[in-house]
C-alpha positions in Angstrom: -37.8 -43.2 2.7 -34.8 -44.5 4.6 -36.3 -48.3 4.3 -36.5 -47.8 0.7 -33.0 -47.1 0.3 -32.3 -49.9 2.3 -34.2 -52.5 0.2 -32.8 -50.5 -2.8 -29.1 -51.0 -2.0 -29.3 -54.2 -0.4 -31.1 -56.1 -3.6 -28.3 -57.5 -5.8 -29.3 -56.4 -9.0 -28.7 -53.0 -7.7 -25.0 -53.4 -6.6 -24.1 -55.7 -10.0 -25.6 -52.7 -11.7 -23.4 -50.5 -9.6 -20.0 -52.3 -10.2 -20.5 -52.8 -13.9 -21.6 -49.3 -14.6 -18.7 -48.1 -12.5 -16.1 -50.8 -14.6 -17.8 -49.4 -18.1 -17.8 -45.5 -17.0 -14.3 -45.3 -15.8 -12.8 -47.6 -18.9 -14.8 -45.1 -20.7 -14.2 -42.0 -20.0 -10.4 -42.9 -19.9 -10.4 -44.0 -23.1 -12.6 -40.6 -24.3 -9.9 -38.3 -22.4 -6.5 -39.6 -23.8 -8.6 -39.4 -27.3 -9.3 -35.6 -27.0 -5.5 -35.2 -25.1 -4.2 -36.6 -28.6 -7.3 -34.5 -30.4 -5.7 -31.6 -28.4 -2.4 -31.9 -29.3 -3.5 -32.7 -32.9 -4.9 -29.0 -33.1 -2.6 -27.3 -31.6 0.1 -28.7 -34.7 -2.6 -27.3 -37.6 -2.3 -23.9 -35.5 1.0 -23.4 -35.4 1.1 -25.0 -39.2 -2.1 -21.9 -40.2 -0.5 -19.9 -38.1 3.1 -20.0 -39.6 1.7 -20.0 -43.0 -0.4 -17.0 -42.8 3.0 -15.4 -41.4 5.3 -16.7 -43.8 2.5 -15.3 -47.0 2.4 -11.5 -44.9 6.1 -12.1 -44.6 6.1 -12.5 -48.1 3.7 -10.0 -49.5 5.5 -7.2 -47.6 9.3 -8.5 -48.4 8.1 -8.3 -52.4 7.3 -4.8 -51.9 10.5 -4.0 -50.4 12.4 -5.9 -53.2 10.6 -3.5 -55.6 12.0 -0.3 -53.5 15.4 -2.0 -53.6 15.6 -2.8 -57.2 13.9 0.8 -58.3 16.8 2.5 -56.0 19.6 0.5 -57.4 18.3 1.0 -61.4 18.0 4.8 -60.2 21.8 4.6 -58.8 23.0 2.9 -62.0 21.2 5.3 -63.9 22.2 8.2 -62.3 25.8 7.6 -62.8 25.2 7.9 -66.4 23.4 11.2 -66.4 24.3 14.0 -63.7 21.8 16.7 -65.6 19.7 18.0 -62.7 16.3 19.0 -64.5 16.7 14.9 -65.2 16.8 14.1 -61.6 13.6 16.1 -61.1 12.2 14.1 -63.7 13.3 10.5 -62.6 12.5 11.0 -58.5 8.9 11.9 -60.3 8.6 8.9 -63.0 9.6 6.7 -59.7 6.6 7.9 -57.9 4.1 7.7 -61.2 5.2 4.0 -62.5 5.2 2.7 -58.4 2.0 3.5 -57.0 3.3 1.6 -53.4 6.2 4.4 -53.0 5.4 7.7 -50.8 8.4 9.6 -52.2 11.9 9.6 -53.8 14.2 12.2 -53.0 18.1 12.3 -54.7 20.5 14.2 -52.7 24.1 15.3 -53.5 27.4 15.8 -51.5 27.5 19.6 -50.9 28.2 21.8 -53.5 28.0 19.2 -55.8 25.7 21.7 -58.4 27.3 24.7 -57.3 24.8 27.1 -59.7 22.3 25.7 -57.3 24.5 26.8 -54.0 25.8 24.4 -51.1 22.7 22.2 -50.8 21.0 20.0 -53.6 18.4 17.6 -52.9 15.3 17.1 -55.5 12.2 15.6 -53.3 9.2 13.9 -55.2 6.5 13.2 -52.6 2.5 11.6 -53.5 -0.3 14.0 -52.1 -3.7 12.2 -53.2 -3.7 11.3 -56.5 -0.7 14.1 -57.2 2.7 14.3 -57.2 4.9 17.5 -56.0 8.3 17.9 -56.3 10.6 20.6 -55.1 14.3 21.3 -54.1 15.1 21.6 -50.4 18.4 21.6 -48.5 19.6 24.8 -45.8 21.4 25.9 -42.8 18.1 24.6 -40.8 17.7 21.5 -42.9 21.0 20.0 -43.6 19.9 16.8 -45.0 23.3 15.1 -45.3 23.7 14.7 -41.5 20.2 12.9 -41.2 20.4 9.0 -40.6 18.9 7.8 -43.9 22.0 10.0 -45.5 25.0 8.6 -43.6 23.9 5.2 -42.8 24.5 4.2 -46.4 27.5 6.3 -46.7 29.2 4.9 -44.1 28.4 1.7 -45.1 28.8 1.5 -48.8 25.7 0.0 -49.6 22.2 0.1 -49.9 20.4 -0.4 -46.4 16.7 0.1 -44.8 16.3 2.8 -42.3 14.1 2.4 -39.1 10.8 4.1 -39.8 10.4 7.5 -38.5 8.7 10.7 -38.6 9.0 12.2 -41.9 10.6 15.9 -40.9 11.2 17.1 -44.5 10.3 21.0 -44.5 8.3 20.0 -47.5 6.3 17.3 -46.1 5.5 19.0 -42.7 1.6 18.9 -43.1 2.2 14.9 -43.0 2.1 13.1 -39.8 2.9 9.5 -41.4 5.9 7.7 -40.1 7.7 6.5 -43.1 10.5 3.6 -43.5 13.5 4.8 -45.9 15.4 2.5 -48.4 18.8 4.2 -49.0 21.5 3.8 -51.8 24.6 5.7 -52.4 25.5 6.8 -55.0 29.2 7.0 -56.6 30.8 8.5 -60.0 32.9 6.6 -62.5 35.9 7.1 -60.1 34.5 5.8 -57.0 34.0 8.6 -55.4 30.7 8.9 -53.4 28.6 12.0 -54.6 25.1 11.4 -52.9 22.3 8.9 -51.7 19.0 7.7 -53.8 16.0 7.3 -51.2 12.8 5.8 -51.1 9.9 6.0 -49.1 7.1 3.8 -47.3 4.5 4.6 -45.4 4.3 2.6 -42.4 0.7 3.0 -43.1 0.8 0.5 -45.6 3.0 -2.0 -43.7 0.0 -1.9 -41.1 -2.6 -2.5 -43.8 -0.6 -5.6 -44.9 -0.2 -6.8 -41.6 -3.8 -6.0 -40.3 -4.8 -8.7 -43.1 -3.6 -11.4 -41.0 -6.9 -12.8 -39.3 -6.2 -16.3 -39.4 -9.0 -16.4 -36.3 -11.4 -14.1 -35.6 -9.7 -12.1 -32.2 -6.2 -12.4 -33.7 -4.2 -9.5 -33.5 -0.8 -8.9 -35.2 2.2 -6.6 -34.3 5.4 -5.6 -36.1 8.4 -4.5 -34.3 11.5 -2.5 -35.1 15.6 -4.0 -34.5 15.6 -1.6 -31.5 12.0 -3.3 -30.1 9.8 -0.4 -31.2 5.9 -0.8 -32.3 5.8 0.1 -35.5 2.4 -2.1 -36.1 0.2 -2.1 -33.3 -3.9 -2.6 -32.5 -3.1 0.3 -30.5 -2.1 3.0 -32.4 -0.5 5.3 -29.6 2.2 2.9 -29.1 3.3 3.2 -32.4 7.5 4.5 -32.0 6.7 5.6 -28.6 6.5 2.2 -26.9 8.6 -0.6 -27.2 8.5 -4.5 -26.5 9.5 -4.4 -23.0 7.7 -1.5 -22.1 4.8 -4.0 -21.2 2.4 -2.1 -18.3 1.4 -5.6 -16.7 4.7 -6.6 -14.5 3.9 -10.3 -14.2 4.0 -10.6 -17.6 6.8 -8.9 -17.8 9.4 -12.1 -17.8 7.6 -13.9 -20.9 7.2 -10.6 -22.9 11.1 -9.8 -22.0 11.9 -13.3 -23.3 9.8 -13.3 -26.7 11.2 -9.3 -27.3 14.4 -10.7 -27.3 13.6 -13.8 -29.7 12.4 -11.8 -32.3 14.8 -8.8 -32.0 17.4 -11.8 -32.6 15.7 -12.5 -35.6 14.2 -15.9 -34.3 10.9 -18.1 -35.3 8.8 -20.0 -33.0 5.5 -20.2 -31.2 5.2 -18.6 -27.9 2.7 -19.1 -25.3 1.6 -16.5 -22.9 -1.5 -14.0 -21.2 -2.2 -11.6 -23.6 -5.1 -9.0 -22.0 -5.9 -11.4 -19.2 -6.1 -14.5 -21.7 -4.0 -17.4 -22.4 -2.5 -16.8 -26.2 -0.5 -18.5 -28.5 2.0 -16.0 -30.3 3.4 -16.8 -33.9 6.4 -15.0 -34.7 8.9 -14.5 -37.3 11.5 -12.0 -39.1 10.5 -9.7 -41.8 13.3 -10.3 -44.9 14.9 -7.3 -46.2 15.0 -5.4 -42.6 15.8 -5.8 -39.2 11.6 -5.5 -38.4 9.9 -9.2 -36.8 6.0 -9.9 -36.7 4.6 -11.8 -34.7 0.5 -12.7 -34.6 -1.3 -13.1 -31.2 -4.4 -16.0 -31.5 -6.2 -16.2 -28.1 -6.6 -20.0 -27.2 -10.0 -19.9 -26.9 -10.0 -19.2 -30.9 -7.6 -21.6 -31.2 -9.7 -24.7 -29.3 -12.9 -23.3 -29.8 -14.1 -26.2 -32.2 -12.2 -28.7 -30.2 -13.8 -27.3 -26.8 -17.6 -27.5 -28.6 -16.7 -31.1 -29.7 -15.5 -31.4 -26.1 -18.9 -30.4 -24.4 -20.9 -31.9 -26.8 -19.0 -35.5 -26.4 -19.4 -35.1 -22.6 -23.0 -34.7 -22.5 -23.7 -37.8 -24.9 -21.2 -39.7 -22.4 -22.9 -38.5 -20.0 -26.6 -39.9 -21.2 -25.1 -42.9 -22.7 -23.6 -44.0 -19.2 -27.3 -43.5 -18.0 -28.7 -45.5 -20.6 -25.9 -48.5 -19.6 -26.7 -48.4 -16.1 -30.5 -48.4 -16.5 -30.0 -51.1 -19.5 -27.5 -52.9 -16.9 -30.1 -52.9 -13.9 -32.5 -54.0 -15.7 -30.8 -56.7 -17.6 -29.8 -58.1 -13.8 -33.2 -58.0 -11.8 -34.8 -60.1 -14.9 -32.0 -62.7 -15.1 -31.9 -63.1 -11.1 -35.3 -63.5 -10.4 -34.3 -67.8 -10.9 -32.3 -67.3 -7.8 -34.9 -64.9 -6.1 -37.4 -68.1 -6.7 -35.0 -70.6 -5.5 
């Protein structure tokens, strides 16, 4: 066997064949790999483009829905200013509910003693149940509404503003477990004076189901969080207001998470990659118009490249066999037009 590898490497066609194939595979697969590092780079731009525009539509959708809140609260406030007649505010926080079928409920409360026939506390609460609408008057010494957050934020600042999404702890909504986000309005009398605060509800149910649409690859995952860093969309459901951003378990990926809670608490839009569940990730994220809340979608790479990595394997093997092919082709093209010399 040995003397066959000797004759084998000493015949010249053998180490032409060797040289040439050596000069064709390494100009070739050169040339191959800065084409897929460009290829590579090339996909990673159309993510982040899909990426950003499957964001900026969600982003979108869900900002539309909050215009409608807006606008219903500040007709309701103009209206209201016009007609103080109580059975007519049970009616309107009702009509709210019927003509918006994306509302939870609508509640108009009033300044203390405001309706003094109906004692210290007056605040008319229209909440959907099913297909049904209730609506009841609620206000007392365990249940003073005006010192809840979605009452005095907008007092304090003069102006209509989104609440963080909480747990609903109206006394006549205690059945429901549904976190809700408030859109709240005061509301003034022809002198200026302020006299109560319009409020509308969403479920955060329904900012899930929006975001949860996002699948722009088929292990993507989305997430929403709150000014403060708080899940309020999550594939995990037990995070929801109880975790935060930074309260990531894993600590060595606790510098990167850090970074990219801060970037989107500060209202910032990018691409951010990281391990997500022990795999390397590409996250999207963006701010949420209308509120301090930021989304952000998390595409494992391996969706990302996966048409680009099949293309890669696929390439490699026909290199692969066409490399073969030369140096059998190149061999044999040698030994015939050397056997002259072998003669002379």
């Amino acid at each position: 066997m040995r003397k066959v590898w000797n004759y084998i490497i000493q015949r010249l066609s053998f180490k032409l064949g060797i040289v040439i194939g050596l000069v064709v595979m390494t100009i070739f697969i050169v040339s191959v790999s800065l084409l897929f590092l460009l290829t590579k780079d090339f996909v990673r731009q159309r993510a982040v483009k899909r990426a950003s525009l499957v964001l900026d539509n969600t982003a979108l959708r869900i900002a539309n829905i909050m215009g409608e809140v807006e606008t219903a609260a500040d007709n309701m406030a103009w209206y209201v200013d016009g007609c103080m007649d109580p059975d007519s505010l049970i009616r309107d926080t009702r009509e709210i509910l019927e003509n918006n079928p994306h509302f939870y409920s609508c509640s108009i409360s009033m300044e203390p003693d405001y309706f003094k026939q109906y004692g210290r506390y007056f605040s008319i609460y229209s909440v959907r149940d099913g297909d049904s609408i209730s609506t009841a008057q609620y206000g007392s010494d365990d249940f003073q509404y005006f010192e809840l957050e979605w009452y005095m934020k907008p007092q304090g600042l003069r102006q209509g503003c989104w609440i963080d999404p909480y747990v609903n702890t109206n006394p006549r909504a205690d059945y429901q477990t549904d976190i809700i986000a408030t859109y709240s309005r005061p509301l003034y009398n022809r002198m200026g004076y302020f006299i109560g605060v319009v409020a509308i509800d969403l479920q955060l149910k329904w900012l899930s189901q929006e975001v949860t649409k996002v699948t722009p690859y088929p292990n993507s995952s989305s997430i929403v969080i709150g000014g403060k860093g708080q899940y309020l969309v999550h594939p995990d459901t037990t995070k929801l207001m109880k975790e935060t951003i930074f309260s990531d378990p894993d600590p060595r990926a606790k510098e990167v998470v850090d970074s990219l809670g801060r970037k989107m608490i500060a209202r910032k839009s990018g691409v951010q990659q990281m391990v997500v569940d022990n795999q390397d990730a590409l996250v999207f994220y963006r701010p949420i118009d209308k509120a301090d809340w930021s989304m952000a979608i998390v595409c494992p790479e391996s969706d990302v490249f996966s048409g680009y990595n099949r293309l890669l394997y696929i390439v490699w093997i026909i290199v692969f066999f066409g490399l073969v092919v030369i140096m059998l082709f190149c061999f044999q093209t040698i030994h015939v037009n050397i056997i002259p010399l072998h003669l002379l």
